[in-house]
C-alpha positions in Angstrom: -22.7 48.6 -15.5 -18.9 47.9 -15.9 -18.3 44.5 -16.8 -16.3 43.5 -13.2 -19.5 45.2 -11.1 -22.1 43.0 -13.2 -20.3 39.6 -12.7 -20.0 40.3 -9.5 -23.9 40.4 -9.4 -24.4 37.7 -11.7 -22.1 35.6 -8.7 -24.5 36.8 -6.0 -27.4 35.9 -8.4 -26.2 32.2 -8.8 -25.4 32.0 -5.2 -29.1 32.9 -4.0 -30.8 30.6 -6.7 -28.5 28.3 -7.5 -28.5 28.8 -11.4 -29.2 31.2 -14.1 -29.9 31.4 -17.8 -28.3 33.7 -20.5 -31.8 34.6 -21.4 -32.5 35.9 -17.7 -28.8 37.9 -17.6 -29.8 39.3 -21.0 -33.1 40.8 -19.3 -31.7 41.5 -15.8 -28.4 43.6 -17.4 -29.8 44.6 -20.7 -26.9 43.0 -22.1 -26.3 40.7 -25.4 -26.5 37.0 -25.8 -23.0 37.1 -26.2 -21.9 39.3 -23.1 -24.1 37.5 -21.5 -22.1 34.0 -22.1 -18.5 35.9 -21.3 -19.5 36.8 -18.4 -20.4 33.4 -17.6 -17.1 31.7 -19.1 -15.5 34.8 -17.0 -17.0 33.3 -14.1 -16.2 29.7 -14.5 -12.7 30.6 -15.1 -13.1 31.8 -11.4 -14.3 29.0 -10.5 -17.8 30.4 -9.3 -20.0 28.9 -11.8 -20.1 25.8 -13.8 -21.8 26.8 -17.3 -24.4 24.6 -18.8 -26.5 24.5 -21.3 -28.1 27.9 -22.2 -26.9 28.8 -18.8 -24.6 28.4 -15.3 -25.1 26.6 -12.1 -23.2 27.0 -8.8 -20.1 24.5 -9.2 -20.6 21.5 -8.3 -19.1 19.9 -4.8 -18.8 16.4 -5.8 -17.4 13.2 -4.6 -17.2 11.8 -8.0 -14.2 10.3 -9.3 -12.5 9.9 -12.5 -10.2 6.9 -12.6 -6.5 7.0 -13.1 -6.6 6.0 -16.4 -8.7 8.7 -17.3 -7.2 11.4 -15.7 -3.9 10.6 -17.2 -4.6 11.8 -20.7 -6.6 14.7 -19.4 -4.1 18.2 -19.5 -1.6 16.7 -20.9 0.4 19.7 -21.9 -0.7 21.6 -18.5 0.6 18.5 -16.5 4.1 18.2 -18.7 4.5 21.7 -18.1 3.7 21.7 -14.7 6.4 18.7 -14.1 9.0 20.4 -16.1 8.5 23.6 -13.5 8.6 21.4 -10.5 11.5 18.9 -11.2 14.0 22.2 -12.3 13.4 23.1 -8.4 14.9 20.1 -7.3 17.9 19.3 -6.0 20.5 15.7 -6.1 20.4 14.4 -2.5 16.7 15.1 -2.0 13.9 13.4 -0.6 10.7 14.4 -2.2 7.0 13.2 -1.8 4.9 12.2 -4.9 1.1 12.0 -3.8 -1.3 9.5 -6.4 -2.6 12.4 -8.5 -1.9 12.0 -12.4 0.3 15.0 -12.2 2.8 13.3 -9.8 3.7 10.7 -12.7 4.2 13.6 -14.9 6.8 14.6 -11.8 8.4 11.4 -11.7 9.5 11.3 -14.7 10.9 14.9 -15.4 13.0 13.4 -12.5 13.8 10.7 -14.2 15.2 12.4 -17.2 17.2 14.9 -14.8 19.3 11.4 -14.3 20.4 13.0 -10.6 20.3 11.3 -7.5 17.4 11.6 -4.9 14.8 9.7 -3.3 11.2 9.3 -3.9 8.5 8.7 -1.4 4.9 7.7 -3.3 2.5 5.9 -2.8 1.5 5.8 -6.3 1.6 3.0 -7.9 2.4 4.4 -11.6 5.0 6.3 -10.0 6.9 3.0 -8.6 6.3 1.0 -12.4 8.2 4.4 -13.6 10.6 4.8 -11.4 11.4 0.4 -11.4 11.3 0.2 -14.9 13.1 3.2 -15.8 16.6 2.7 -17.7 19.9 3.8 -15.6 17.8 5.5 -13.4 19.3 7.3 -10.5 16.1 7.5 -8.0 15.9 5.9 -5.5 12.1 4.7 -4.3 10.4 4.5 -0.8 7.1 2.2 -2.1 4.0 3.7 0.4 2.2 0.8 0.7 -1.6 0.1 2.4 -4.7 -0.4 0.9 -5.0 0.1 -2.8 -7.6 1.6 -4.5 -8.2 0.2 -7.8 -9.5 3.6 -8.9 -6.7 5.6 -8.1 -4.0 3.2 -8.9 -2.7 4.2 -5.3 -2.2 2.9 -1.5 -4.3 4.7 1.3 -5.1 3.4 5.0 -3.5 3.9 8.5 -0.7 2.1 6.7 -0.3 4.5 4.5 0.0 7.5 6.7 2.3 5.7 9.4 4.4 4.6 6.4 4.5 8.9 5.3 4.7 10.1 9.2 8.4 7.8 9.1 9.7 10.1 7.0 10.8 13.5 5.9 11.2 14.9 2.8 12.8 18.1 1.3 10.3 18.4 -1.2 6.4 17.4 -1.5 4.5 18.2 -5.4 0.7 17.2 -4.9 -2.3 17.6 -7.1 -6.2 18.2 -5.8 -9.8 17.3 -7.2 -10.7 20.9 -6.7 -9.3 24.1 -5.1 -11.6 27.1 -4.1 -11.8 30.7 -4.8 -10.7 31.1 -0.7 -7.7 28.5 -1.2 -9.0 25.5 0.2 -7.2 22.1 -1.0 -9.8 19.7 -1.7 -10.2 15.7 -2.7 -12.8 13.5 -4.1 -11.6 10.9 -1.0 -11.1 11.1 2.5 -8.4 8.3 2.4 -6.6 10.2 -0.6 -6.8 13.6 1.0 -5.7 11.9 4.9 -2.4 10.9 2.8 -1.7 14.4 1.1 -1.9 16.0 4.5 0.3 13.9 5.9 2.6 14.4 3.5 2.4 18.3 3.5 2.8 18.5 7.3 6.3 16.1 6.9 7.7 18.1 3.9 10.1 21.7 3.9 8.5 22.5 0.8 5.2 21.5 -0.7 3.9 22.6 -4.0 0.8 22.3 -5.2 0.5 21.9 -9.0 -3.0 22.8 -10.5 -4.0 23.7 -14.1 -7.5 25.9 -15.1 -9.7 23.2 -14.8 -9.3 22.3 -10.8 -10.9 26.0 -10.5 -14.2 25.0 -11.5 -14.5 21.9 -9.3 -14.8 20.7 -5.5 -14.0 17.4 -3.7 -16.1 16.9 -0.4 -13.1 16.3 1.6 -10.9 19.1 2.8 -7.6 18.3 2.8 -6.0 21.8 4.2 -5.2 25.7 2.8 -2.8 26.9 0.1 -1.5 28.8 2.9 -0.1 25.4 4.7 2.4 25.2 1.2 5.3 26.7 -0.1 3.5 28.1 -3.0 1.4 26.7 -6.1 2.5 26.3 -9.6 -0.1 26.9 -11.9 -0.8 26.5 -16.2 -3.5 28.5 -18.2 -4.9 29.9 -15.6 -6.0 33.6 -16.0 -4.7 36.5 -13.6 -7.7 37.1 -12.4 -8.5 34.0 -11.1 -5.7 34.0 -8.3 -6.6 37.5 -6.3 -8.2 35.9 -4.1 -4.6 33.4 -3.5 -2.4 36.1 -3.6 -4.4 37.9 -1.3 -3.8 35.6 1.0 0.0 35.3 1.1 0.1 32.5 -0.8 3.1 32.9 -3.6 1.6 31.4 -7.1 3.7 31.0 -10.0 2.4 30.5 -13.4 3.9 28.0 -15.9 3.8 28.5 -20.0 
């Protein structure tokens, strides 16, 4: 069996039990230990399995959520990248939207060291102590404020989103908990995912900046489809992995 055919079989397999061993996949395909565990990497890579132990499960849908603080120093290289990408896109005079993912500091300041004129819209919190605190800067900042969530570092709330719905931007670059084989934009939090929305449906051109490792996981809340956004910007993630994407008409661009 060609390598493509029996992952595919190994994806049905976890889908109708839930989880598989190396052991089993060794019996079922008469297949190495060590094919056996490609396959599986192959497949997490896809984001339709979550390898464990001796083994893979289905990936996890999950509302768990890692704290700002945590996230920050997570992808570092993926998220400076990423930034670099998005900033060059932009324009002086613009408006752009900054959502309260870790990437969207990243953002801020590859704006900042453009040193050209334009407005930010955040309701990040990290993204206003950079913006306020950085020397000579040139960017002007619309604070979202609302309810913050200590977690997050960020404002959420009804005052949130009326604050968003007052304005238009030119640009919007967010960041997700998770995004799905079928392009799906998803969030740990129904608060944090009503504010991406809302910042989506009020930007000309929203990018979505994701590196390998929001393939393998899912938020519980929904926040919209890759197909609502301008296109995504992606880092290490493998060709393979965004067929189903491009299938869809979404335009992905990878990032070195």
């Amino acid at each position: 069996m060609l390598a493509d055919a029996r992952r595919s079989a190994i994806a049905d397999l976890l889908r109708s039990t839930g989880s598989v061993t190396v052991a089993e996949l060794e019996r079922r395909f008469s297949v190495s230990s060590m094919t056996a565990r490609r396959d599986l990497h192959a497949l997490e890579q896809q984001g339709l399995a979550r390898r464990t132990h001796g083994g893979a499960v289905l990936p996890s849908i999950s509302g768990r959520e890692d704290s700002f603080v945590s996230r920050i120093k997570v992808e570092v290289e993926a998220k400076q990248a990423l930034a670099s990408a998005a900033a060059a896109t932009v324009h002086a005079g613009e408006a752009v939207f900054l959502d309260g993912s870790s990437t969207a500091v990243f953002v801020a300041r590859a704006l900042l060291d453009r040193q050209v004129e334009l407005t930010v819209i955040s309701n990040s919190l990290p993204v206003m102590e950079a913006v306020v605190t950085a020397p000579r800067s040139t960017v002007q900042l619309v604070g979202v404020g609302g309810q913050l969530r200590p977690l997050s570092r960020s404002f959420v709330g009804p005052y949130a989103i009326h604050t968003v719905l007052g304005h238009y931007a030119d640009r919007c670059f967010l960041s997700v908990k998770g995004l799905t084989e079928s392009g799906a934009l998803t969030d740990a939090d129904a608060l944090e995912a009503e504010v991406k929305r809302a910042m989506v449906a009020h930007a000309d051109n929203a990018m979505l900046l994701i590196d390998h490792t929001k393939l393998s996981v899912r938020g519980l809340s929904a926040i919209g489809s890759a197909t609502d956004l301008t296109g995504v910007l992606v880092h290490g993630v493998a060709e393979d992995q965004l067929t189903g994407l491009r299938g869809a008409g979404v335009h992905v661009e990878a990032v070195a």
